[in-house]
N, C-alpha and C positions, 0 to 999 in steps of 0.2 A: 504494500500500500504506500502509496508517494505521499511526502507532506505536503504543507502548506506549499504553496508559491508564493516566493516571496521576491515583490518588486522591486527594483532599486530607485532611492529618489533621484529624480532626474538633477543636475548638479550643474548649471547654467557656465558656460567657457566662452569668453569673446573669441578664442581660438577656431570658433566651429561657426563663427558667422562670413565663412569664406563666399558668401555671395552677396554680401555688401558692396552696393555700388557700380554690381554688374549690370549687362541687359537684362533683360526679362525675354527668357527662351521660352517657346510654348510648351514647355511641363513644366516649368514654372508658373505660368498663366494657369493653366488645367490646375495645379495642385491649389492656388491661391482660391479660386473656383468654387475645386470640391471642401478644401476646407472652411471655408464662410458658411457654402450653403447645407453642411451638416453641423453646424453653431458652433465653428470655430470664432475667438476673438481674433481682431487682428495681431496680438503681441503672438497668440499660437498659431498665425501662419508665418508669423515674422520667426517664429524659432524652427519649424517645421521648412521654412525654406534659406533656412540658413543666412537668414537677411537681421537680426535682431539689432544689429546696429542702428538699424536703417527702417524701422517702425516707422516712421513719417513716410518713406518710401513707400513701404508696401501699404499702407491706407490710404494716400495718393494714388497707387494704381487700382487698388479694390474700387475708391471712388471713379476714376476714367472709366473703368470695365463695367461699372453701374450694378457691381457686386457688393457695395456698403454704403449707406446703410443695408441692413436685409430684413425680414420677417425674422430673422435668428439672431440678430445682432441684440448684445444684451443693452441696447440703449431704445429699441423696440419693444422689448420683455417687457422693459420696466415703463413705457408709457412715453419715454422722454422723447423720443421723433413720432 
């Protein structure tokens, strides 16, 4: 019988933000996409695509691509747009 699983906390490194300040390849676009519209925030696609420097950036292109605000976006949740 297996034990628990046990996850590890995720341990944030500017090391791993190697796509700060590049273009935006289309699986970059796709992943930004699918992560808004299954109710990612923007700081979690900003870590999920390797951009967390650059949060400004990636909610700037959510807003161009007219993927943020969303019906998921937790500033919808709570009433405030």
């Amino acid at each position: 019988m297996a034990g628990p699983v046990i996850v590890p906390k995720f341990q944030y490194d500017a090391v791993h933000d190697t796509n700060d300040g590049k273009e935006w390849s289309q699986m970059d676009l796709d992943d930004l996409q699918n992560a808004l519209a299954r109710g990612g925030s923007i700081e979690d696609a900003a870590i999920f695509l390797c951009r967390t420097g650059t949060q400004d950036d990636v909610r700037k292109k959510a807003e161009e691509m007219g993927w943020w605000p969303n019906e998921m976006s937790p500033a919808r949740k709570r009433g405030v747009l």
